[in-house]
C-alpha positions in Angstrom: -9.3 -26.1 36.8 -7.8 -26.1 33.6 -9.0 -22.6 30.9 -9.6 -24.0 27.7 -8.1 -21.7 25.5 -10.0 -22.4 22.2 -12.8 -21.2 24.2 -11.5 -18.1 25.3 -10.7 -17.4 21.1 -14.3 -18.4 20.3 -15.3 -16.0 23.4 -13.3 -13.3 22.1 -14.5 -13.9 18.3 -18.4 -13.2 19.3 -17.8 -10.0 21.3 -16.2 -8.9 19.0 -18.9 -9.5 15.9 -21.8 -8.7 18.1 -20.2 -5.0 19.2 -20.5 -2.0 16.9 -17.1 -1.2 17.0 -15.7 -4.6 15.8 -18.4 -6.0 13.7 -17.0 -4.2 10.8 -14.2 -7.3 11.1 -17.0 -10.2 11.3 -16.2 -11.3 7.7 -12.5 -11.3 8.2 -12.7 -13.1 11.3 -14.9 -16.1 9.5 -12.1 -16.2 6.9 -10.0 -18.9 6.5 -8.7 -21.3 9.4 -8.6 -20.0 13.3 -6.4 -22.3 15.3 -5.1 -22.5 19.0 -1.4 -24.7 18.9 1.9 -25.7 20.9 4.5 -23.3 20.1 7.0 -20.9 20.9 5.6 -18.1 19.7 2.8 -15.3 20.2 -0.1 -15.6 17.4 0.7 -14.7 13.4 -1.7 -15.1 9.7 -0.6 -15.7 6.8 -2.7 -13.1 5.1 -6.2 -15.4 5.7 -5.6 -17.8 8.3 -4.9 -17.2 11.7 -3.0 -19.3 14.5 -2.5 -18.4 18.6 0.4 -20.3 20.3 -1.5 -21.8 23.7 1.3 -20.9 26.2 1.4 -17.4 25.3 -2.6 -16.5 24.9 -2.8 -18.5 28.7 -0.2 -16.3 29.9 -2.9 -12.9 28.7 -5.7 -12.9 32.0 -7.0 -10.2 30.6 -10.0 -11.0 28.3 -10.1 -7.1 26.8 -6.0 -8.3 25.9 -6.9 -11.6 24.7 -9.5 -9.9 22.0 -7.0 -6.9 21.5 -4.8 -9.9 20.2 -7.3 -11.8 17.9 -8.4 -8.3 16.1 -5.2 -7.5 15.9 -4.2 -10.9 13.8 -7.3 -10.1 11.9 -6.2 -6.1 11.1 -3.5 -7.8 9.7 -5.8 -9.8 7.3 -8.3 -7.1 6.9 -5.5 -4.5 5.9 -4.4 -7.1 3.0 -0.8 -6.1 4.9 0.6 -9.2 3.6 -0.3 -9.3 0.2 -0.1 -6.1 -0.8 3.4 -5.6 1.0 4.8 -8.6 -0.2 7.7 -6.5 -1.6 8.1 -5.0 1.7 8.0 -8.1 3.3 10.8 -9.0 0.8 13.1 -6.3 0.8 13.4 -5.9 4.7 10.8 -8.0 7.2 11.4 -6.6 10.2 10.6 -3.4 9.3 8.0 -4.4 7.7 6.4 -6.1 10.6 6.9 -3.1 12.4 4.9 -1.1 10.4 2.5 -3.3 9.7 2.7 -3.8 13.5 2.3 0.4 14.6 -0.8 0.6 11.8 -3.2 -2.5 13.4 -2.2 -1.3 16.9 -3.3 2.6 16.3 -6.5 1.0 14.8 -7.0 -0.9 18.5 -6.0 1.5 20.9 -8.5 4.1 19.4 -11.1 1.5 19.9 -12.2 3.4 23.6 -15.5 1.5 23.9 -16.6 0.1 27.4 -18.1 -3.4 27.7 -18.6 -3.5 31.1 -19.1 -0.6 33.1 -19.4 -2.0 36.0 -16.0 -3.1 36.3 -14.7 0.0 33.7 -13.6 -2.7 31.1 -13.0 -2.3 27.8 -13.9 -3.9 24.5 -10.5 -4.4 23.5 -6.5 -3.2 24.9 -3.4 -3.3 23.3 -1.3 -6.9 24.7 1.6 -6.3 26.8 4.7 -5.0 25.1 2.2 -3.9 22.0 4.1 -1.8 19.8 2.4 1.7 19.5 3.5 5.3 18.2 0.7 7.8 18.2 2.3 10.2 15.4 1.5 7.3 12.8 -2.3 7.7 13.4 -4.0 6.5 10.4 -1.0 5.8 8.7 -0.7 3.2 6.4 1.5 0.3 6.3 3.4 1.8 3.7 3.2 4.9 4.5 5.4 3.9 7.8 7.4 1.6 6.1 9.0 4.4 4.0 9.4 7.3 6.5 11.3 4.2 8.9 13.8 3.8 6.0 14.3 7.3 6.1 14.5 7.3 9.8 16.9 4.2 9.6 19.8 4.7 6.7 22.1 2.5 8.4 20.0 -0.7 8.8 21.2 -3.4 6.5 18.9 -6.0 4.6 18.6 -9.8 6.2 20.6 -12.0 4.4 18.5 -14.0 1.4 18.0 -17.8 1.9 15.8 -20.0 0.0 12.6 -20.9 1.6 13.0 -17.4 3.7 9.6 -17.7 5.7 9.1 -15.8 8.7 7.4 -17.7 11.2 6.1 -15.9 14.5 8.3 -15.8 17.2 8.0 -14.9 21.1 11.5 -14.9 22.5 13.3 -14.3 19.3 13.8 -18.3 18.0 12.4 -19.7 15.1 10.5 -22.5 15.2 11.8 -23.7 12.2 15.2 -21.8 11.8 16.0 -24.1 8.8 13.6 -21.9 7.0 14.7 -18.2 8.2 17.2 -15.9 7.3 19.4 -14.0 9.7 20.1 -10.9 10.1 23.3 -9.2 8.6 24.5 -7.1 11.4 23.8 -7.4 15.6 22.1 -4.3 15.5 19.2 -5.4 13.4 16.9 -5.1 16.5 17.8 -1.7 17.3 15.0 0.9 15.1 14.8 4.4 15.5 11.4 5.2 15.3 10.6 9.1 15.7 14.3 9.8 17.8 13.5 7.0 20.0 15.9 3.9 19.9 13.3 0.9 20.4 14.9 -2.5 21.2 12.1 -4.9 19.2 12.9 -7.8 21.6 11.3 -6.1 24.1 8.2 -5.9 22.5 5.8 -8.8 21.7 6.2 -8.1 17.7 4.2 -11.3 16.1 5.9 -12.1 13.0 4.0 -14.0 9.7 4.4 -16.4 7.3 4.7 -15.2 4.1 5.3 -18.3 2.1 1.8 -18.5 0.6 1.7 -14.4 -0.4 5.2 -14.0 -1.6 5.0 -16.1 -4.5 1.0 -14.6 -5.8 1.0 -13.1 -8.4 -0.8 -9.7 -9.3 -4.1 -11.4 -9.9 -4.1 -13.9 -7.5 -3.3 -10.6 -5.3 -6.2 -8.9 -6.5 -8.3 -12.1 -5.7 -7.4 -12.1 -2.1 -7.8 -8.7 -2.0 -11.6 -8.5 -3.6 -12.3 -11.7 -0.8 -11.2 -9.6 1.4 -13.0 -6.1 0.6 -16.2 -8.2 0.3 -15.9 -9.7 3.8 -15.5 -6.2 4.7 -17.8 -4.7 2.9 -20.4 -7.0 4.6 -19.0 -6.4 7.7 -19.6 -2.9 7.2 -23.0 -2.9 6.8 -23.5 -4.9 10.0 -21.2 -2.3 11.7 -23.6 0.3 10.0 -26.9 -0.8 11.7 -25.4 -1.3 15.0 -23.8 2.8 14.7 -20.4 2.1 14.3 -18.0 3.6 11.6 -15.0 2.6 10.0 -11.5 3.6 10.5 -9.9 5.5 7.9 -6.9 3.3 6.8 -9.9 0.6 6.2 -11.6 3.1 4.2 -9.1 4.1 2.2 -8.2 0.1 1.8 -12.0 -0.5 0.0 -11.4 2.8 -2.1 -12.6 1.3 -5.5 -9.4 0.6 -8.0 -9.9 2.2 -11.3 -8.0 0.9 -14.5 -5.5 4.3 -14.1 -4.1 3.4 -17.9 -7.4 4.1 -19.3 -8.2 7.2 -17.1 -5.0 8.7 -18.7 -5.7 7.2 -22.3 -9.7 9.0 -21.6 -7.5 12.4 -19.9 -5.5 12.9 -22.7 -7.7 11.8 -25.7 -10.1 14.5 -24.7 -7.4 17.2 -26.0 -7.5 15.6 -29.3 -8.3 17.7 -32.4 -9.3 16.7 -36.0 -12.2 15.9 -37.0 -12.9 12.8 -34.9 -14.4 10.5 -38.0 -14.2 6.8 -37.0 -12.6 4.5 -39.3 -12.4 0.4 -39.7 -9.2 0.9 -41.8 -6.6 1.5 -38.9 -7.6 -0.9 -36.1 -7.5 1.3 -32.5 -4.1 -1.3 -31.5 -4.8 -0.5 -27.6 -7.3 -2.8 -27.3 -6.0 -5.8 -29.6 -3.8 -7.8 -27.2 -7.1 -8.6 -26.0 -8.8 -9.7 -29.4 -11.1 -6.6 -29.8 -11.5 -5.0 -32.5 -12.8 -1.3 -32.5 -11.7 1.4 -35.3 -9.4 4.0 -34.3 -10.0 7.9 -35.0 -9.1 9.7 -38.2 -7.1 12.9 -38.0 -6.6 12.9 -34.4 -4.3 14.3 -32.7 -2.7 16.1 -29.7 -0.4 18.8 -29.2 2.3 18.8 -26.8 2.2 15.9 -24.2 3.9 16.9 -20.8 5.2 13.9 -18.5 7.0 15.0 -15.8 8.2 11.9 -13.5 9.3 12.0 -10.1 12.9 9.7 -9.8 12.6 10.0 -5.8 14.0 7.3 -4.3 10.5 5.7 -3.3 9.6 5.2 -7.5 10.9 2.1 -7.7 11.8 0.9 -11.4 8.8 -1.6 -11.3 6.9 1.4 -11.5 8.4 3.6 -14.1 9.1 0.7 -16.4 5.4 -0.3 -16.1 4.2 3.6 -16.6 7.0 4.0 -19.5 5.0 0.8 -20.9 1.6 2.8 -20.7 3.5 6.1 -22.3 4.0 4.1 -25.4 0.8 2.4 -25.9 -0.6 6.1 -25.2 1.7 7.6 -27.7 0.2 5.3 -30.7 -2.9 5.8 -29.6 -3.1 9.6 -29.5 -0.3 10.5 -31.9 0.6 13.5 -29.9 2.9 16.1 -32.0 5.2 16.3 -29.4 6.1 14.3 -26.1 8.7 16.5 -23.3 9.3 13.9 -20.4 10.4 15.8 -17.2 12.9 13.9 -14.9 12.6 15.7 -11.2 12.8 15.0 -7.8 13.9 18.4 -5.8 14.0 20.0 -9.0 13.9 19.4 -12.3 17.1 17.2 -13.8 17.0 17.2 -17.4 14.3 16.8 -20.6 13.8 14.5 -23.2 11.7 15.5 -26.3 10.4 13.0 -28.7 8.9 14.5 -31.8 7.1 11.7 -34.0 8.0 8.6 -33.5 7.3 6.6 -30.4 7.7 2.9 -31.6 11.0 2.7 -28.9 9.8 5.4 -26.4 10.3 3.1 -23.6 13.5 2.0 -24.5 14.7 5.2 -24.6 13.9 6.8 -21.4 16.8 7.9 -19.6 15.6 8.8 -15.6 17.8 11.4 -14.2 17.9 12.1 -10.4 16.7 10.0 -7.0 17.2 12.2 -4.1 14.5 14.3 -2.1 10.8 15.5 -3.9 9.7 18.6 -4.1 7.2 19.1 -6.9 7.0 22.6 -7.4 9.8 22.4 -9.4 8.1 21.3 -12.2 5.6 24.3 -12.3 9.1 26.0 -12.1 10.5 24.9 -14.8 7.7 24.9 -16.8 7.0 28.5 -16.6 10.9 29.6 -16.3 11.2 28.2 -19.8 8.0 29.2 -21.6 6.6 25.7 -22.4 3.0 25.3 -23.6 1.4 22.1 -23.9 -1.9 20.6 -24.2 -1.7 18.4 -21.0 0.9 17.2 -18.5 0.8 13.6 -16.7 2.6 13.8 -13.2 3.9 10.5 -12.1 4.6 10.5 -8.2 4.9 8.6 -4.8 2.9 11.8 -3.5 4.9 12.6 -0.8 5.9 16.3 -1.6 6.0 19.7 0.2 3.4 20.6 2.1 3.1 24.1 0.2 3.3 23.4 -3.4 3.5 26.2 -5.4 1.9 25.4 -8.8 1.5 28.4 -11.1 0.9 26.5 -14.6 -2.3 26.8 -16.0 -1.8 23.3 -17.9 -4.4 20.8 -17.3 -2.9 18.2 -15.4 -3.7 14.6 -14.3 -1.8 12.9 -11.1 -0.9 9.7 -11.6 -0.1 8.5 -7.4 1.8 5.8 -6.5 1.5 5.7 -2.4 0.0 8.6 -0.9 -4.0 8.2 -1.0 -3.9 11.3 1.3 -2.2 13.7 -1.4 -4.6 16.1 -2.6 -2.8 17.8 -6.0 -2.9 21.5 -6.3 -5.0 21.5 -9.6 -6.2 18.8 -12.1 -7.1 15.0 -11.1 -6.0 12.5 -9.2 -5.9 8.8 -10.0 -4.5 6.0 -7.9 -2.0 3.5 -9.4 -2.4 0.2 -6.9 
């Protein structure tokens, strides 16, 4: 008798929004299109929809493997993995896939519930040949991604071609390898992950189509994204009656995005002096790119501005050029007597002091360093050469020592690139997404 296997997806879809543990991920699973199709290939998304190649899902007999596969296309989804790594995706997709990959599997194989005890099965496994390293636990996809480039210096990027689209594969073709780009060097399946060497075509690694999320653009990004938190959000409270929780990687995922320009325009403004009199005759120029008019504040000012920025090799220029951007606009706003930027990375590479004039402060930025990070440096240097300053703004990935030694008393506010985990040694901590 022949399985049907849309049925078996449908099957797998309700146990898995009627249990505790997995109706967190109803919302996300009612997203976009669910299909079942000929291929040669295992199952992939494209960051909303989701698609199971028949001849591999009737080769999975095992129904706790068969829903270990659809949450695991729908981790993907729920993660925003696509989206919000399209650079990752970009620069180097296998990786990427393989740490998108280790993050949604950890999620499933901590998922120990029982559905049947009579026969001792559970609600969801890991599919055959699921990738799975139990030192990333609650690990983010980026988070992975980065410590694998460290792990792997030698691997080489694919080689660009236009419509590059990654399409899922199960035995290493394409099915469409007009579209694909291959691999520089024969090794490119070899990655060491933690000192083991793991040969990826001996693990079912889906791969996704990243046409549709490559080109979005940061608002369309942030649409998907809000979709997405709201599907989970709603899940969440389903989860929440039944008594199930949420894991933390989707936690910190749904941790509310603040606008981190104005939390250091607020940080720093609140070191002004003068006498903080309003007046219509200087328009505050922050906010007129957006046609508002509000009057700016006579007298202020600030002392010395600190903004020491870590040039590790994970700040990518995207980053400093958008936070060199933010320096400026803060600069006119506050009028600070005195800006010292800080270049660092394992320890402090050079100063630059600008003393009154900021109109060009971003063009004028020189970064100095790019190797290893290790942040107490700065507290170092700071104290080593008797500087005083009204605040300090620490740009970082956040992935420094684990001791930090941090003897200024300066009142400092972390701006974070990566690391929602890092917890600074004094001061506040805001999240750039």
């Amino acid at each position: 008798m022949s399985i049907d296997q849309e049925k078996r997806i449908k099957r797998a879809h309700i146990t898995l929004m009627k249990h505790q543990d997995t109706a967190l991920y109803s919302g996300v699973m009612m997203m976009g299109d669910t299909e079942v199709v000929d291929g040669k290939f295992t199952a992939y998304t494209d960051g909303v929809n989701k698609r199971y190649c028949r001849q591999y899902i009737a080769q999975i007999e095992s129904e706790p493997k068969l829903r270990g596969l659809v949450l695991h296309e729908n981790l993907h989804v729920g993660l925003k993995q696509l989206p919000r790594g399209k650079d990752l995706w970009a620069e180097d997709p296998k990786l990427a896939n393989v740490s998108a990959d280790l993050v949604v599997n950890d999620i499933i194989v901590n998922i120990t519930a029982v559905l049947d005890t009579t026969k001792n099965q559970r609600l969801v496994e890991l599919p055959d040949g699921g990738l799975y390293d139990a030192a990333f636990h609650n690990w983010s996809m980026r988070e992975i991604y980065n410590e694998l480039k460290k792990q792997n210096p030698q691997r080489k990027k694919p080689k660009p071609q236009a419509g590059d689209t990654p399409c899922p594969n199960g035995d290493g073709g394409d099915p469409n390898p007009s579209e694909g780009g291959e691999p520089v060097d024969s090794d490119d399946d070899v990655i060491n992950i933690n000192g083991k060497e793991v040969r990826l075509s001996d693990h079912e690694i889906d791969e996704h189509d990243t046409s549709s999320t490559k080109e979005l653009s940061n608002e369309e990004v942030k649409e998907l994204g809000d979709r997405i938190d709201k599907a989970l959000r709603e899940g969440g409270i389903l989860a929440g009656r039944m008594g199930g929780g949420m894991p933390r990687v989707i936690s910190d995922s749904l941790e509310p995005s603040v606008d981190w320009a104005e939390e250091m325009d607020q940080y720093v403004t609140s070191y002004m002096r003068g006498n903080e009199e309003l007046t219509w005759r200087k328009m505050n120029r922050r906010h007129l790119a957006n046609d508002i008019y509000l009057p700016s504040v006579e007298n202020e000012a600030v002392g010395e501005i600190i903004y020491a920025v870590d040039t590790s090799g994970s700040i990518s220029n995207e980053d400093l050029a958008r936070v060199a951007g933010e320096l400026a606009s803060l600069c006119e706003l506050c009028n600070p007597e005195r800006v010292r930027v800080l270049w660092w990375d394992t320890k402090v590479h050079g100063e630059q002091v600008f003393d009154g004039d900021y109109g060009n402060i971003a063009t004028m930025l020189k970064p100095q360093g790019g190797g290893g990070t290790h942040v107490s440096s700065v507290s170092d240097y700071i104290i080593k050469n008797g500087i005083t300053a009204e605040c300090m703004i620490v740009h970082t990935d956040g992935y420094v020592e684990n001791n930090i030694k941090w003897d200024t008393t300066i009142p400092t506010l972390w701006l974070v690139t990566m690391h929602r985990g890092f917890t600074p040694p004094s001061g506040k901590k805001v999240m750039i997404d």
